[in-house]
Backbone as CSV, one residue per row, in Angstrom:
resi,resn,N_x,N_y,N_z,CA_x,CA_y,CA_z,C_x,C_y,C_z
1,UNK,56.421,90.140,51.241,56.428,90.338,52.679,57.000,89.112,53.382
2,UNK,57.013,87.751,52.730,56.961,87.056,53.529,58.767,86.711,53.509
3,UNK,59.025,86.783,52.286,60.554,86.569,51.735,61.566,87.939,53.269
4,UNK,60.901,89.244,53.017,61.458,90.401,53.908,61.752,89.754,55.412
5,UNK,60.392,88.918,56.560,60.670,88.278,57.388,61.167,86.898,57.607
6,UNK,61.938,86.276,56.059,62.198,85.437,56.355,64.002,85.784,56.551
7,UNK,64.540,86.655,55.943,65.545,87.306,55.896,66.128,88.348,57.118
8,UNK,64.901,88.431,58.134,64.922,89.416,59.263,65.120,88.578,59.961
9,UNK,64.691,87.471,60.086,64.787,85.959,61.318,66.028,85.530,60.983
10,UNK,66.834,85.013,59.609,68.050,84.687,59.964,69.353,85.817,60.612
11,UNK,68.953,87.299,60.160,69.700,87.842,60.733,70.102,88.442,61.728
12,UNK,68.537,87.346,62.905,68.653,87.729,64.668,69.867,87.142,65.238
13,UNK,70.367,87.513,65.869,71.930,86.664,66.311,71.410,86.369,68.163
14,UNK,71.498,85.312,68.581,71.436,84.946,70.048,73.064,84.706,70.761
15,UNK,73.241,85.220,71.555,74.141,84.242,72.513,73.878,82.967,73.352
16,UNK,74.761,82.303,73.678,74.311,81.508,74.351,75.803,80.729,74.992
17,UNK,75.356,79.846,76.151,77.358,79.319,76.498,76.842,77.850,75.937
18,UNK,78.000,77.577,75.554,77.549,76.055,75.241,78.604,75.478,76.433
19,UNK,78.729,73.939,76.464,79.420,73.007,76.845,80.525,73.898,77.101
20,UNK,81.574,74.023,76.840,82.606,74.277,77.073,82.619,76.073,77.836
21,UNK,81.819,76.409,77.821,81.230,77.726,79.239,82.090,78.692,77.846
22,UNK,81.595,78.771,76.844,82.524,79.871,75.489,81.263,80.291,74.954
23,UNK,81.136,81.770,74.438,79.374,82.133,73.688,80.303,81.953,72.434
24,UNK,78.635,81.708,71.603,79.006,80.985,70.167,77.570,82.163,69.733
25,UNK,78.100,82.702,68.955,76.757,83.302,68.056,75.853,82.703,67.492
26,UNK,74.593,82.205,67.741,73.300,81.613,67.194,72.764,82.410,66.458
27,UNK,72.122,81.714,65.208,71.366,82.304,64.111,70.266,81.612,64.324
28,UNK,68.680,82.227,64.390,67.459,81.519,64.091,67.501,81.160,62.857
29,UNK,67.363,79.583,62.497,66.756,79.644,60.838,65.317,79.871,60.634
30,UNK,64.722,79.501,59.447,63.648,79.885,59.082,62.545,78.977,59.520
31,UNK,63.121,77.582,60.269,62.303,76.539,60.891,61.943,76.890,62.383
32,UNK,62.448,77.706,62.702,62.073,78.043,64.360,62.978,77.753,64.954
33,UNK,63.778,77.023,64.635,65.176,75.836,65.719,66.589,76.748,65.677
34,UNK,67.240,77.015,66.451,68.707,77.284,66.696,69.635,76.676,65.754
35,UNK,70.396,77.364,65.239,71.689,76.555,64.649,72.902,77.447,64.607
36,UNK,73.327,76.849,65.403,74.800,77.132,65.783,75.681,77.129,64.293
37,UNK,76.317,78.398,64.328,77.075,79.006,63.386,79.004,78.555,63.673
38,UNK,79.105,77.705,62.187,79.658,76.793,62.350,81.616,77.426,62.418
39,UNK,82.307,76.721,62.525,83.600,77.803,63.197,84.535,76.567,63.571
40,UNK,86.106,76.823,63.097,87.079,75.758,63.321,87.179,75.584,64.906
41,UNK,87.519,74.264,65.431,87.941,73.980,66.545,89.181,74.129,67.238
42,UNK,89.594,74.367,68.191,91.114,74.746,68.578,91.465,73.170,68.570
43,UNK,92.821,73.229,68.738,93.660,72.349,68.872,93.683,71.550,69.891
44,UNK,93.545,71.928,71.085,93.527,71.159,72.202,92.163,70.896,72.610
45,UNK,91.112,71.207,72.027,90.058,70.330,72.484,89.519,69.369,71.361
46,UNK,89.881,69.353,70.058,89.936,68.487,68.948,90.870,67.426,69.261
47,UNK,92.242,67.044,70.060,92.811,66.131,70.661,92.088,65.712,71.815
48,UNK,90.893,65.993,72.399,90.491,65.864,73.400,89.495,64.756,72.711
49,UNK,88.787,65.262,71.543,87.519,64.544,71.038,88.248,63.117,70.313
50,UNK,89.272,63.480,69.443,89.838,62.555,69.071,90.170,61.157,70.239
51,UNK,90.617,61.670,71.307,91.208,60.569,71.900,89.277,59.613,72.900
52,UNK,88.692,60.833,72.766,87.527,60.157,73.510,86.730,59.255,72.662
53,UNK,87.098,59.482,71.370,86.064,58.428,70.175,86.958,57.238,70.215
54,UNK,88.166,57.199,70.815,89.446,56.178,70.764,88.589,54.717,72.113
55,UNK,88.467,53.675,71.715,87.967,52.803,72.991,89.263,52.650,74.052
56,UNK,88.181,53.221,75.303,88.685,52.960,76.409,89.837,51.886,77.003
57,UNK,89.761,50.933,76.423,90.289,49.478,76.654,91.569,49.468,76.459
58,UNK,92.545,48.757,77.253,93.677,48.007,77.084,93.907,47.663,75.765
59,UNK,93.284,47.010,75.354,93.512,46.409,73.835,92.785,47.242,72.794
60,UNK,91.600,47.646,73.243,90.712,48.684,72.213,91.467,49.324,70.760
61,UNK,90.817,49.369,69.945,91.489,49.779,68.551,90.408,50.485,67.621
62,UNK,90.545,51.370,66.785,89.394,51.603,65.633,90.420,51.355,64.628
63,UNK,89.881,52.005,63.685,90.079,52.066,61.790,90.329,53.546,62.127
64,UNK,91.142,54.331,61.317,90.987,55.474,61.061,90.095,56.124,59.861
65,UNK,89.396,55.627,59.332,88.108,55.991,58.657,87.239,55.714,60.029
66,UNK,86.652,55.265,60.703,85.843,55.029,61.942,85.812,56.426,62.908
67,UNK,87.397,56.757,63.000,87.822,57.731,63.738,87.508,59.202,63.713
68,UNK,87.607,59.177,62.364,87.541,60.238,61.234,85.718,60.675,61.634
69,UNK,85.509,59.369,60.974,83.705,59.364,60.690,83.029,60.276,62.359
70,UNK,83.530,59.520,63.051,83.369,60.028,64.575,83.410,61.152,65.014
71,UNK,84.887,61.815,64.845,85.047,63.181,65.215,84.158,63.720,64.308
72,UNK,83.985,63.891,63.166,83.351,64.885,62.268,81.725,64.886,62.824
73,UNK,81.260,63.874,63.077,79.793,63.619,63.766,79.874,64.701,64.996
74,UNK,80.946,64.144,66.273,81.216,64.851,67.132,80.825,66.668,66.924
75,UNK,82.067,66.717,66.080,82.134,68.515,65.741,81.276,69.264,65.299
76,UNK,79.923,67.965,64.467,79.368,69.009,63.734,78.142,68.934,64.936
77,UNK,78.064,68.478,65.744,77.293,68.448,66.860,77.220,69.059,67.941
78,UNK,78.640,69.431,67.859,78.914,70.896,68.811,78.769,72.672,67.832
79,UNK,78.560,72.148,66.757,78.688,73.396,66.135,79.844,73.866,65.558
80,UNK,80.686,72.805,65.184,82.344,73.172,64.760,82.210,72.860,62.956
81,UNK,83.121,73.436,62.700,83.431,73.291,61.247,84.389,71.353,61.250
82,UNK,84.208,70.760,60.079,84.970,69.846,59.920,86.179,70.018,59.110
83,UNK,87.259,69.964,59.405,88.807,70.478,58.737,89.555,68.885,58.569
84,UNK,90.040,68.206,57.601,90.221,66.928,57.494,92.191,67.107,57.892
85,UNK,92.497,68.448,56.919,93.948,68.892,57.121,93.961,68.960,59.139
86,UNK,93.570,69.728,59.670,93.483,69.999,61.425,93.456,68.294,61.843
87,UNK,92.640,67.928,61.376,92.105,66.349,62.161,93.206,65.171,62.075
88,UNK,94.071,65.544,60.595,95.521,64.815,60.346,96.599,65.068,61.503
89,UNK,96.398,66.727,61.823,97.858,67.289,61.882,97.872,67.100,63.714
90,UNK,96.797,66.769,64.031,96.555,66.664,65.568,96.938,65.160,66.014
91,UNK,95.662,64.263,64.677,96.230,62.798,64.805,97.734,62.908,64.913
92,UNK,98.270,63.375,63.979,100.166,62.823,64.007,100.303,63.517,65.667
93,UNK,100.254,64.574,65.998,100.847,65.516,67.194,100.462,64.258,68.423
94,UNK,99.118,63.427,68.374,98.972,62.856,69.309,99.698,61.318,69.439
95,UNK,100.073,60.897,67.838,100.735,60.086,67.753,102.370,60.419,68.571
96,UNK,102.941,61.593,68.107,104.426,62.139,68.664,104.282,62.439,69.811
97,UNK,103.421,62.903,70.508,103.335,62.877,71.853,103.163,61.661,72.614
98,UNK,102.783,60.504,71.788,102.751,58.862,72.616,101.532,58.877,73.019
99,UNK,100.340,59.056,72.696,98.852,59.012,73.558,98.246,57.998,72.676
100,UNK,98.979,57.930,71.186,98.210,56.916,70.671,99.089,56.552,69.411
101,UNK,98.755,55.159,69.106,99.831,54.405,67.860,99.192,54.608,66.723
102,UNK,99.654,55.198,65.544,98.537,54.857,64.107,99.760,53.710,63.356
103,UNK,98.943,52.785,63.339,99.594,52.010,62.752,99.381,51.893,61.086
104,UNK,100.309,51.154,60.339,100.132,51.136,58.407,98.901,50.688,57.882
105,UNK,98.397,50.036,58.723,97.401,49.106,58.263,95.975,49.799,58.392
106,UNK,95.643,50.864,58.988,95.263,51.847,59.075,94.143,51.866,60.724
107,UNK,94.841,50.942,61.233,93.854,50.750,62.361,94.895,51.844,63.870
108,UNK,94.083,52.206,64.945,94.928,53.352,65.472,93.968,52.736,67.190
109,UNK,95.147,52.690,67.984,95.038,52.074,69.159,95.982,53.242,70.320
110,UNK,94.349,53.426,71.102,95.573,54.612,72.351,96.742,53.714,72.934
111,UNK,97.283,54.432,73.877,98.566,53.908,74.725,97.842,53.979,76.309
112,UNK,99.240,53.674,76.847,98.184,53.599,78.449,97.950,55.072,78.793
113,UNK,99.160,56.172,78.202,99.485,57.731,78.651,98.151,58.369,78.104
114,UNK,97.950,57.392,76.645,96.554,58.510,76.536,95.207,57.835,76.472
115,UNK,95.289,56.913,77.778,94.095,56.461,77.966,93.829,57.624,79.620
116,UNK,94.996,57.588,79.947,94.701,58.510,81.256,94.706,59.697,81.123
117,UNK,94.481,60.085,79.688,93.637,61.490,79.452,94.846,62.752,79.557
118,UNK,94.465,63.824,78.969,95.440,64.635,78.138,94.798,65.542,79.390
């Protein structure tokens, strides 16, 4: 009996809007707590997160392991899937668009265009 309602609770589905005003299908787990059912991020708001984990500053710089580490924290906090291929292919797009430099050495510093936001 108890296995039957534990299998009936994950398969209640909630709506709900998150942050970005979009419904995301919620699953109850078996702890009582919400967990957002996890799902790739679009493109233009994954350049959005990327450039906001980027420091504000004139001179400001991370590591791209730092960067990396960040967004994935970010995403999985909104309920997004982590895609390492997506998180490359955006870094370069934001690099070719000029919002930010990745340099060899592996450290990655915005520009002034994408400090004033995409």
């Amino acid at each position: 009996m108890g296995g039957k309602s534990i299998r009936k609770e994950r398969n209640v589905r909630f709506y709900c809007n998150n942050i970005f005003s979009r419904h995301w299908p919620i699953s109850r787990n078996n702890v009582g707590g919400l967990a957002q059912k996890e799902q790739p991020m679009n493109d233009k708001r994954l350049k959005r997160i990327i450039m906001e984990n980027l420091p504000d500053t004139e001179r400001g710089q991370a590591t791209r392991i730092y960067l990396e580490i960040a967004v994935e924290q970010d995403l999985k906090s909104l309920g997004y899937e982590y895609c390492s291929q997506q998180f490359n292919r955006n870094l370069n797009r934001l690099h070719d668009m000029q919002h930010l430099v990745v340099f060899t050495n592996g450290w990655i510093r915005p520009t002034q265009a994408g400090l004033k936001g995409l």
